[in-house]
C-alpha positions as CSV (number, residue, x, y, z in Angstrom):
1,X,59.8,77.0,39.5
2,X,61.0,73.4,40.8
3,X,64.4,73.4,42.0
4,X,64.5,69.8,40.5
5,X,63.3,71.1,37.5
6,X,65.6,74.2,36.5
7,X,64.3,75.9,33.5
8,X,67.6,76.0,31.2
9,X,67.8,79.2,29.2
10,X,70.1,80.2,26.5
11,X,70.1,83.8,24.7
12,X,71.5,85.1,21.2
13,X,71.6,88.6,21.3
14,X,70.6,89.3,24.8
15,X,72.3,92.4,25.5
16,X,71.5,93.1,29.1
17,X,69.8,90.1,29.5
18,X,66.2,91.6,29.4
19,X,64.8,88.0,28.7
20,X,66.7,86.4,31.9
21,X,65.4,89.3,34.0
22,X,61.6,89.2,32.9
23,X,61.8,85.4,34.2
24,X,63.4,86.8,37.1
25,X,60.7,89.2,37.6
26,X,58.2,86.5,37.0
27,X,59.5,84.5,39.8
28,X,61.2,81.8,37.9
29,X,64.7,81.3,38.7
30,X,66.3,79.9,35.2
31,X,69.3,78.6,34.7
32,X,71.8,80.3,32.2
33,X,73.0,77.7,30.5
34,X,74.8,80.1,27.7
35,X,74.1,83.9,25.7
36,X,75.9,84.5,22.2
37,X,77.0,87.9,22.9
38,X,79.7,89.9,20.7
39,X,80.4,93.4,22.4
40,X,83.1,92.8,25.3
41,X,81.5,95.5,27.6
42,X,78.1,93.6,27.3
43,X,80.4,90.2,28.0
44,X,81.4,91.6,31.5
45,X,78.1,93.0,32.4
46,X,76.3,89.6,31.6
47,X,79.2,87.4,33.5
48,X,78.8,89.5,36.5
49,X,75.4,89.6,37.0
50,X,73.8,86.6,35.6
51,X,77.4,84.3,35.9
52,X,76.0,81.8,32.7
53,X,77.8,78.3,32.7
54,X,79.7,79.3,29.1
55,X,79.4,81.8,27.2
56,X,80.1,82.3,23.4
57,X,82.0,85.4,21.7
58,X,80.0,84.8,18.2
59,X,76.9,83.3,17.1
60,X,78.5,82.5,13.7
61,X,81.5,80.4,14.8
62,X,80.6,78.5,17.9
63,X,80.0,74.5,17.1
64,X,76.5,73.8,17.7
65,X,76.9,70.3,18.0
66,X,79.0,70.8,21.2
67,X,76.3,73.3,22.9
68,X,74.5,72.0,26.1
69,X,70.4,71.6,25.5
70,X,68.7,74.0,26.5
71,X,64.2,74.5,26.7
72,X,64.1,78.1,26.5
73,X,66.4,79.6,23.1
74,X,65.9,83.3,23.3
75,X,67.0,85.3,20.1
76,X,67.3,88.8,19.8
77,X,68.6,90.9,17.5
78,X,71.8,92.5,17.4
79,X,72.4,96.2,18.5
80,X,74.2,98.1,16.1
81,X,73.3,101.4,15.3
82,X,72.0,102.3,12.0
């Protein structure tokens, strides 16, 4: 991928960040502009090894409006046992 032209990629759900490491594997280098992500154990793993620019505790209350662009939304679903 372009360094000039970072692909920007936020995630909903992400967990481990499966969808940022398939780009990875793919050779593109995104950009993790923000993941949604609820479980606090999943919080660290994420700002440890993928360190996104912000990231948000819950889908349902962040303000949309205030949310940087992004040209890749990945949504999963969440993980919770049945």
């Amino acid at each position: 991928m372009c360094e000039a032209f970072p692909l920007l990629v936020g995630t909903n759900f992400g967990g481990l960040e499966a969808p940022i490491v398939a780009l990875q594997r793919l050779g593109i280098q995104p950009t993790h502009v923000f993941p949604s992500e609820s479980s606090r154990s999943r919080r660290r793993v994420i700002k440890h090894n993928f360190r996104p620019r912000r990231l948000y505790l819950d889908v349902k209350t962040r303000l949309t409006r205030r949310m940087e662009p992004v040209q890749l939304y990945v949504w999963g679903f969440p993980c919770h046992p049945f």
